[in-house]
C-alpha positions as CSV (number, residue, x, y, z in Angstrom):
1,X,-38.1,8.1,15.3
2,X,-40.3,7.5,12.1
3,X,-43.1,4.5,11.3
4,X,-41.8,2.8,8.2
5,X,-43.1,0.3,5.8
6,X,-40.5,-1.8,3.8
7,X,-42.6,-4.1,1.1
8,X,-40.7,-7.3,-0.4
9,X,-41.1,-10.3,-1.9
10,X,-39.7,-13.9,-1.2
11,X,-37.8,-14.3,-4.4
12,X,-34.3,-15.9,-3.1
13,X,-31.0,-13.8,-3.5
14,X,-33.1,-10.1,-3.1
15,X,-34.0,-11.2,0.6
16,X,-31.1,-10.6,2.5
17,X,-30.2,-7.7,1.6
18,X,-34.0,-5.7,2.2
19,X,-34.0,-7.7,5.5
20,X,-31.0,-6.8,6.7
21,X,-31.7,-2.6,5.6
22,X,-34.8,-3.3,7.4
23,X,-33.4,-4.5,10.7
24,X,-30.4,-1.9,10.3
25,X,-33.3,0.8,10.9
26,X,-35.2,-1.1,13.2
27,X,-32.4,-1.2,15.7
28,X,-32.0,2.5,15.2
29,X,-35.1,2.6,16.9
30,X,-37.2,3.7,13.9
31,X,-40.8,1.1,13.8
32,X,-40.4,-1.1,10.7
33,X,-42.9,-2.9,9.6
34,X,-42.0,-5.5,6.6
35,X,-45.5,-6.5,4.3
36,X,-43.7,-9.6,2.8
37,X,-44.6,-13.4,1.9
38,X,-45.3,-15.9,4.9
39,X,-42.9,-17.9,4.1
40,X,-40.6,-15.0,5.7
41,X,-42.2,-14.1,8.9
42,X,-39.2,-15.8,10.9
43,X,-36.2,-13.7,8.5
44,X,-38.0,-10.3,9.0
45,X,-38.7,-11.3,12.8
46,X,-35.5,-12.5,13.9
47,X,-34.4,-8.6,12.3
48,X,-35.8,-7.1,14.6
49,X,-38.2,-5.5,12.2
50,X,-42.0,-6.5,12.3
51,X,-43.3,-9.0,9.9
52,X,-47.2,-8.2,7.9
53,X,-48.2,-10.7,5.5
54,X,-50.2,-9.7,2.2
55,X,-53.5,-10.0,2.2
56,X,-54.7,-10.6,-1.6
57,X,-51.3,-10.3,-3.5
58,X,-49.8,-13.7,-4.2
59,X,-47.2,-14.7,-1.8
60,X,-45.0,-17.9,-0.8
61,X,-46.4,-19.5,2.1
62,X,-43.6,-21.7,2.7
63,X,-39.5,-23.2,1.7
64,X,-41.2,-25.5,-0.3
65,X,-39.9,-24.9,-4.3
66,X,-43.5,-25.7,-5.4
67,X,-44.6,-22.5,-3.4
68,X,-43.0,-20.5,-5.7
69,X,-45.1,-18.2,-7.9
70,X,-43.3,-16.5,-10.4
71,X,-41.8,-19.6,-11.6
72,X,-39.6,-18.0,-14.1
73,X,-37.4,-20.9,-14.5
74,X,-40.3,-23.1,-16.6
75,X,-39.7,-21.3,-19.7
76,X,-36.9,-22.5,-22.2
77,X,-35.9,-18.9,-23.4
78,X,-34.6,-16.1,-21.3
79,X,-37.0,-13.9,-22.9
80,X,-39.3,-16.2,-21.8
81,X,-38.4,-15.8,-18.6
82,X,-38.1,-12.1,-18.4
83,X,-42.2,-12.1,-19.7
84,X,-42.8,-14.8,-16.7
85,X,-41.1,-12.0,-14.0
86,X,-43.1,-9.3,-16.1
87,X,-46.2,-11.0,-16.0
88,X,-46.2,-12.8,-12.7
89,X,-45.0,-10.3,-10.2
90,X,-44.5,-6.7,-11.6
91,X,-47.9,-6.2,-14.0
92,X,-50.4,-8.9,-13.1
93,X,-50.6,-8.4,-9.4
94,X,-49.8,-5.3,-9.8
95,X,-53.5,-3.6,-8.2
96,X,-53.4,-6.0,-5.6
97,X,-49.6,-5.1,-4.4
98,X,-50.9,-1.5,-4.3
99,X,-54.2,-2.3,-2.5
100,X,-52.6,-4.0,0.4
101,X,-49.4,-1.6,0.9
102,X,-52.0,1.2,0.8
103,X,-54.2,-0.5,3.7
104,X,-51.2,-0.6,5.7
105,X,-50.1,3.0,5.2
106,X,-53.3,4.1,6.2
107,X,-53.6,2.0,9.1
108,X,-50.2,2.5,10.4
109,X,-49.5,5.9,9.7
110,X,-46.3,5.0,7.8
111,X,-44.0,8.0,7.0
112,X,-41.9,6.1,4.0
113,X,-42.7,3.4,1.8
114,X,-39.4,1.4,1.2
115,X,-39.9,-1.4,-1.7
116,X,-38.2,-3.7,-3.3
117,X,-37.3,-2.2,-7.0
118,X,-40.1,-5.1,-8.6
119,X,-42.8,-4.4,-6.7
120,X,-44.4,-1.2,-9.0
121,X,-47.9,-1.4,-6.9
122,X,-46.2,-0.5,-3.5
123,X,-44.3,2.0,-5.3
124,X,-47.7,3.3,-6.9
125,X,-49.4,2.9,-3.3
126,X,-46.9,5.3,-1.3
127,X,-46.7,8.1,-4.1
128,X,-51.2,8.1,-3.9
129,X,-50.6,7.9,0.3
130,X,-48.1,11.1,-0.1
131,X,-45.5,9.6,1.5
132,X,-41.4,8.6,0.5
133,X,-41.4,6.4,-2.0
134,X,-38.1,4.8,-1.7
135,X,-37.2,2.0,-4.6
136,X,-34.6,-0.3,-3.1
137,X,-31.7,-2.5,-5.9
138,X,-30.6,-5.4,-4.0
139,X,-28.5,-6.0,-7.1
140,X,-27.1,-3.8,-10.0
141,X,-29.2,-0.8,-11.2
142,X,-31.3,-2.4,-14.3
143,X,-32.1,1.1,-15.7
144,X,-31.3,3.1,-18.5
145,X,-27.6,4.8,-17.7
146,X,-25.7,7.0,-20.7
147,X,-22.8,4.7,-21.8
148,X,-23.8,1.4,-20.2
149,X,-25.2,-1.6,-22.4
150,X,-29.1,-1.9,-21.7
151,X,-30.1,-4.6,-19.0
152,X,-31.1,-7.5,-19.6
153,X,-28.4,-9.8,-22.3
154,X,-25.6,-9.4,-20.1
155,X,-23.8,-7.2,-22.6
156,X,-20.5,-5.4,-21.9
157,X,-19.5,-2.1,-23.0
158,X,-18.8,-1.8,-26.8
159,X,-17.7,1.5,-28.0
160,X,-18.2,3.0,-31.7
161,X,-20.6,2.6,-34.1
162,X,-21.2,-0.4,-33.9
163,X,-21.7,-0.7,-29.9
164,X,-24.2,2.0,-30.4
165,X,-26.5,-0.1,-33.1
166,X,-26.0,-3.1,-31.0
167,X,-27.2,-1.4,-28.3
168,X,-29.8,0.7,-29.9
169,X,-31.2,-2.8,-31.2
170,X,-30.8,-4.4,-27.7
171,X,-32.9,-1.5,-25.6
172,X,-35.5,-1.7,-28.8
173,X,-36.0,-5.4,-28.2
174,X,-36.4,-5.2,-24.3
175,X,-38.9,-2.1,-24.7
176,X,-41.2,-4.4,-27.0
177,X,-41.1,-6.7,-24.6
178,X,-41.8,-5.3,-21.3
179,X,-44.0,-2.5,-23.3
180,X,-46.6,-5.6,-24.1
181,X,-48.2,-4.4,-21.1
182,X,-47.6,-0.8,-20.9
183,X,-51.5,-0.5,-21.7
184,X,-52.3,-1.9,-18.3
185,X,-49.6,-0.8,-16.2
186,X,-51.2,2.7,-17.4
187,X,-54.6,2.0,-16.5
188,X,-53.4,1.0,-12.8
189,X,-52.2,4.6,-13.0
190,X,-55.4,5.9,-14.4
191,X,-57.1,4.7,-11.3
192,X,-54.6,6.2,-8.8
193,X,-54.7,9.4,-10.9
194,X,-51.1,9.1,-11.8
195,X,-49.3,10.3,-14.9
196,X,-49.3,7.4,-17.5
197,X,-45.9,5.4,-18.5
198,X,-44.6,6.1,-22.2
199,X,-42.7,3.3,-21.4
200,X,-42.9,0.5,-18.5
201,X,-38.8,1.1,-17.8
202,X,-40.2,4.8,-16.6
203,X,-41.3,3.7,-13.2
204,X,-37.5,3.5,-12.2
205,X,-37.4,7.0,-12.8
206,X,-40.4,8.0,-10.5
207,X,-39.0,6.8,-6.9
208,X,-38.2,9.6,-4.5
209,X,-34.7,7.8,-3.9
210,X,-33.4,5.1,-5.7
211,X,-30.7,3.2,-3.5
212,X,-28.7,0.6,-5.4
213,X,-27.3,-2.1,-3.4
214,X,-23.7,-3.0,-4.7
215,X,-20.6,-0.4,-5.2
216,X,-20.5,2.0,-7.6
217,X,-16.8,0.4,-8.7
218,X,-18.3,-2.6,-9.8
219,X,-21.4,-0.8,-12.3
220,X,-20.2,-0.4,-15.8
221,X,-19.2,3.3,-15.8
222,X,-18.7,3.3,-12.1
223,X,-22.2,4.4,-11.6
224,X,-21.0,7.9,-12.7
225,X,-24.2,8.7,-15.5
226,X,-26.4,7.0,-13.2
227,X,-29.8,9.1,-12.8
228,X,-30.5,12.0,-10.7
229,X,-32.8,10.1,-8.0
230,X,-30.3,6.9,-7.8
231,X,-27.4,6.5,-4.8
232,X,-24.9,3.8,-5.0
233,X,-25.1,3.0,-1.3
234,X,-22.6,-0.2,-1.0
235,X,-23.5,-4.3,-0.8
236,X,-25.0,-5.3,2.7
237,X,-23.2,-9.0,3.0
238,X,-24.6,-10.1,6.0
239,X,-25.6,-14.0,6.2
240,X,-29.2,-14.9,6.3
241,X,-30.9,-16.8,9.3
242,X,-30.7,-20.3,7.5
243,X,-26.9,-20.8,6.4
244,X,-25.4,-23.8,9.4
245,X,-22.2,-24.2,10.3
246,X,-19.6,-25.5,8.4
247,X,-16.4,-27.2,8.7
248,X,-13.2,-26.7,6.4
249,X,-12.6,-29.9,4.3
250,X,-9.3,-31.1,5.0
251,X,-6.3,-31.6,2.3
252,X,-4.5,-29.9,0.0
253,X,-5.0,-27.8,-2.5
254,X,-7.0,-24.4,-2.9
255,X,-10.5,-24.3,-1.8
256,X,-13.2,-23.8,-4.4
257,X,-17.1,-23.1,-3.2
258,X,-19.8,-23.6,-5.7
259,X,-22.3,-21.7,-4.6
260,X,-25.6,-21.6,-6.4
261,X,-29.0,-19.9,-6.4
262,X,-31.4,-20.0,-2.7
263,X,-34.8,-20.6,-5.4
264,X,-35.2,-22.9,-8.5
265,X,-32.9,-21.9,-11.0
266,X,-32.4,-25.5,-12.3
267,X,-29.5,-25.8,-11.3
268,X,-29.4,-29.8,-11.0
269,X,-27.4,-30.3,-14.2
270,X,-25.1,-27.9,-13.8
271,X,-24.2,-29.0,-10.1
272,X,-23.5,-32.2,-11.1
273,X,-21.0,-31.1,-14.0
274,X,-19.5,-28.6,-11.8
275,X,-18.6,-31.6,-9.4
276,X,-17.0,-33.4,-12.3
277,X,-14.9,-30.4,-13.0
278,X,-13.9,-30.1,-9.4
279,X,-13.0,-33.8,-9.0
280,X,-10.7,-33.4,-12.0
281,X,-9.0,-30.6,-10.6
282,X,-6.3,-30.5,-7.6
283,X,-8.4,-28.8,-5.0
284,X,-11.0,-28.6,-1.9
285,X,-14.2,-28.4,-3.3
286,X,-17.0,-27.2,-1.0
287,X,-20.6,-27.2,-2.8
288,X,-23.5,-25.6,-1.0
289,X,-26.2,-26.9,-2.3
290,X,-29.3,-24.3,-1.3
291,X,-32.5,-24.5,0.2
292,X,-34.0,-25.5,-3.5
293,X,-32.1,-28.3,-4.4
294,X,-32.1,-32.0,-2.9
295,X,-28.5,-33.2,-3.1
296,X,-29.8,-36.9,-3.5
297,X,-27.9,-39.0,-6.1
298,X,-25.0,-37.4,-6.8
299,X,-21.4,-38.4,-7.8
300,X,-19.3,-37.0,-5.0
301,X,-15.7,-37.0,-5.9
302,X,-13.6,-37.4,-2.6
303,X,-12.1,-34.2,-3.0
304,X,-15.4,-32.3,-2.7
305,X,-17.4,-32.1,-0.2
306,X,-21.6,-31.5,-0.2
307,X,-23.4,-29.6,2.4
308,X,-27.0,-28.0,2.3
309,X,-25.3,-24.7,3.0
310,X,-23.0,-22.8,5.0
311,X,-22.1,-19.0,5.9
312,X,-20.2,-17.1,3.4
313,X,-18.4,-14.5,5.9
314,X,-17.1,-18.0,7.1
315,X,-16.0,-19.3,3.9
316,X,-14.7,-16.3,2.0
317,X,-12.1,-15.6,3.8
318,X,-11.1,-18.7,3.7
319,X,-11.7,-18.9,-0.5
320,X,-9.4,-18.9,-3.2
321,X,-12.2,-19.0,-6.0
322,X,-16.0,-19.2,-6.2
323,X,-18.2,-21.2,-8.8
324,X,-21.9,-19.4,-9.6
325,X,-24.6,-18.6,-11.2
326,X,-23.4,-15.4,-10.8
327,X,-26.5,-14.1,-8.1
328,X,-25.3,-10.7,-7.0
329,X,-25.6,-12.2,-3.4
330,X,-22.8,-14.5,-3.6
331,X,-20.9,-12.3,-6.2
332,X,-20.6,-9.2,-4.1
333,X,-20.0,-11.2,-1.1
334,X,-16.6,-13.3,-3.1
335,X,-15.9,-9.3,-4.1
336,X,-16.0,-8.0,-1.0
337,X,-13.3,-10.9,0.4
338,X,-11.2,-10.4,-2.9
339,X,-12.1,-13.5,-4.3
340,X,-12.3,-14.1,-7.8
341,X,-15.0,-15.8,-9.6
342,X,-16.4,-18.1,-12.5
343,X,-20.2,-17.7,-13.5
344,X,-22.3,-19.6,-15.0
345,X,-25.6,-16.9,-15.2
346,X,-28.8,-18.9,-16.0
347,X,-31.3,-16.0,-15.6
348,X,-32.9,-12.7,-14.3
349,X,-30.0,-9.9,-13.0
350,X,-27.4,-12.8,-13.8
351,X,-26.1,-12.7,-17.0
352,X,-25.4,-8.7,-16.1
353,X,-23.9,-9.3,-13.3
354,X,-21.3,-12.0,-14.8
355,X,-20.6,-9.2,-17.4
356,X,-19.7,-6.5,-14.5
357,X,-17.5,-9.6,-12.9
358,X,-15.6,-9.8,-16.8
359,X,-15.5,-6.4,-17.2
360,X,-13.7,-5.8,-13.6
361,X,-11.2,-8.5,-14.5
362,X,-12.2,-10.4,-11.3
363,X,-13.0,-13.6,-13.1
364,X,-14.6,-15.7,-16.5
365,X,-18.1,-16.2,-17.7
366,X,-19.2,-19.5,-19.3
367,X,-22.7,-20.2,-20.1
368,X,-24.8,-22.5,-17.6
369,X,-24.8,-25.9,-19.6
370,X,-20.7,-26.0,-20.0
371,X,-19.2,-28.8,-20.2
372,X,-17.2,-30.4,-17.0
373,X,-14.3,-29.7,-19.1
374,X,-14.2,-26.1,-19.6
375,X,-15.4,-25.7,-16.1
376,X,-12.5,-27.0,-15.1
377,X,-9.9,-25.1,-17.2
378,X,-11.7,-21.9,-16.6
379,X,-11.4,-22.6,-13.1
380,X,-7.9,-23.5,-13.4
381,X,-6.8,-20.5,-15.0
382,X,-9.1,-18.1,-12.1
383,X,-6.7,-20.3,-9.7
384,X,-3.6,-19.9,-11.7
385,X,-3.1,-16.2,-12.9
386,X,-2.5,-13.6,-10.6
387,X,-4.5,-10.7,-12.3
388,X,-8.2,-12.2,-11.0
389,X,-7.2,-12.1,-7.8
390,X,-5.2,-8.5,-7.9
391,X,-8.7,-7.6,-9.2
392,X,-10.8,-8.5,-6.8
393,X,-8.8,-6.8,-4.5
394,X,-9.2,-3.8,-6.1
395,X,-13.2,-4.1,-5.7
396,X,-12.9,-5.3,-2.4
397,X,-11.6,-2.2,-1.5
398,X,-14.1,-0.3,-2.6
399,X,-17.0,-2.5,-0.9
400,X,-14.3,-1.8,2.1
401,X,-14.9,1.8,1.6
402,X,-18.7,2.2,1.0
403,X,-19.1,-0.1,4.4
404,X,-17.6,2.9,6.6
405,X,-21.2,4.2,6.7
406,X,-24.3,3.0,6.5
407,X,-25.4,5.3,3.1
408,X,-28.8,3.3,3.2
409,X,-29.6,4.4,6.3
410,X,-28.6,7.6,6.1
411,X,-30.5,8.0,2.7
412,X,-34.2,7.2,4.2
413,X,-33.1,8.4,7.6
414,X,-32.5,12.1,5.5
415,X,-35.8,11.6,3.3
416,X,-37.9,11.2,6.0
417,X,-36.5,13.8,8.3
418,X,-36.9,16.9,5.4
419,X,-39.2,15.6,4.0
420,X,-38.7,18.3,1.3
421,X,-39.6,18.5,-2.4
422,X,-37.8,15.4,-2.9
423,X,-37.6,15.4,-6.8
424,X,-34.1,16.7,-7.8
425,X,-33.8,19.8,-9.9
426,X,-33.2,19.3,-13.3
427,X,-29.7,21.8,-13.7
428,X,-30.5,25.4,-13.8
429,X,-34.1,24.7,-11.6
């Protein structure tokens, strides 16, 4: 059995998902140790996995939204926001990421370094330490894939001269913007004796593995151009720790959750015109509200009913339509039960992942300030026309599929066993 290190920060919807890889292994009876934020020693604990908390990178201490410290959603722009998640977590603490994953290597003897795709200074720490270094996607691949839009605008595929200047324009504009601090990204490098970055969108390329947490069905393009080092390894929709109980509401009608996002996201306007739209509608609303929001003062039609949360393997089957902000948490999950969706993206992997969800044919995209109204007509046609539903099932299926096997597992179980050139061969090599 092997000593490894998974690194990960609390940042809501990505959780889950690392935990639950993490405590996969650790029942295996591999030694997993998780360097994460104190506010999750009791998730990575109750895995099964063994929780280390950083020692000078920032970290949440606590549930408490104030405790949050990338704070992406304070600026009014989402380019704004995308510098704020640049700044904040992947360049500025950057040295101190790699400091403290390099102090545990060492004193641990860890055999892989498994990090969360944001965290650049873990993945610099394990390539200086000599050891796997294994990115982990606990969303759609954001990289740069032949024939897929670029990440970041929630584009869809466009074909023809003009898709190709659109998108030409669109990777352009999301280079200057993470590229503002390529020069210090490089000179982190420099210190580790690294080969410098011509651009910051490089370090994707430089993982051992890549291992992309959704199914392949539901990337633009199937996943099929997707780079050498990257493996589509299927969604891992297990509940987290916090989600209570829940009880059906009674009546009739279809039931509708609105689930939104587990951190601040904003989301108090957009609850309260989603429960407008659902009172005007003939169905069993069920609103979770999350861990971030108060539900204090709200207009409750009678038809809907408000609880701080509740478990989604529960729900789902139980589902005929989902309303969200379109996290890839609660999207894959609706998937994966066959149940269509309406998003309303706000920010970070979201607006992408609302495109893949219009681009399956498994549901409709508004934007997050919508009106009541044309929430509730979108969510009346996702209830009415047979061809969401038909293709959700079709994704389902394929979530169905990848879940035979635990291809995460297998991936860092294989790594760390050969422990073999691990670079792939360009063709011909």
């Amino acid at each position: 059995m092997s000593r490894l290190l998974f690194t990960l920060w609390d940042g809501g919807g990505n959780v889950p998902p690392v935990v639950s890889l993490a405590g996969a292994l650790a029942a295996r009876g591999h030694e997993v140790a998780v360097l994460a934020d104190l506010s999750l020693e009791e998730t990575v604990t109750s895995s099964g996995a063994r929780h280390l908390p950083w020692t000078t990178a920032p970290q949440r201490t606590g549930p408490d939204p104030s405790t949050e410290f990338v704070r992406d959603f304070e600026p009014g722009t989402p380019l704004g926001a995308s510098a704020r998640i640049r700044d904040r977590l992947i360049v500025d603490p950057a040295a101190d990421f790699a400091r403290d994953t390099l102090a545990v290597i060492r004193q641990q003897g860890s055999e892989a370094v498994i990090s969360e795709n944001l965290l650049l200074g873990c993945q610099i720490a394990a390539t200086s330490a000599g050891v796997p270094n294994i990115s982990v996607v606990p969303n759609i691949y954001p990289g740069k894939v032949p024939g897929v839009p670029p990440f970041g605008l929630g584009l869809n595929v466009r074909t023809g001269p003009v898709g190709r200047i659109r998108d030409g324009l669109a990777a352009a504009m999301g280079r200057g913007l993470w590229d503002r601090r390529l020069s210090d990204v490089n000179d982190l490098l420099d210190e580790y004796g690294q080969p410098r970055l011509s651009t910051l969108f490089e370090m994707l390329e430089r993982p051992d593995r890549v291992l992309v947490l959704t199914t392949a069905a539901f990337e633009l393009g199937g996943g099929i151009n997707a780079p050498a080092n990257v493996r589509y390894c299927g969604p891992r929709i297990e509940d987290p720790g916090w989600t209570e109980a829940w009880q059906e509401p009674e009546g009739p009608g279809p039931l509708v959750l609105a689930s939104l996002s587990t951190t601040t996201q904003g989301q108090d306007p957009m609850i309260r015109r989603i429960l407008r739209a659902l009172g005007e509608l003939p169905v069993r609303g069920l609103v979770t509200a999350g861990p971030s929001f108060s539900a204090t003062d709200l207009n409750v039609p009678a038809n809907v009913t408000v609880v701080p949360s509740a478990p989604h393997s529960a729900v789902m089957p139980r589902a005929d339509a989902v309303i969200s902000h379109a996290g890839h948490g609660t999207v894959i999950k609706s998937l994966a039960f066959g149940v269509p969706l309406l998003c309303l993206p706000v920010g970070r992997d979201q607006p992408d992942t609302a495109a893949r969800v219009v681009a399956c044919g498994a549901g409709l995209r508004l934007r997050p300030g919508a009106r009541s109204a044309a929430i509730a007509s979108a969510l009346d046609r996702i209830l009415s026309e047979p061809d969401f539903p038909k293709a959700a099932g079709r994704i389902a299926e394929a979530i169905a599929a990848d879940r035979q096997r635990d291809l995460a597992v297998e991936e860092i179980e294989r790594l760390v066993a050969t422990r073999w050139e691990l670079r792939v061969p360009e063709p011909g090599g």
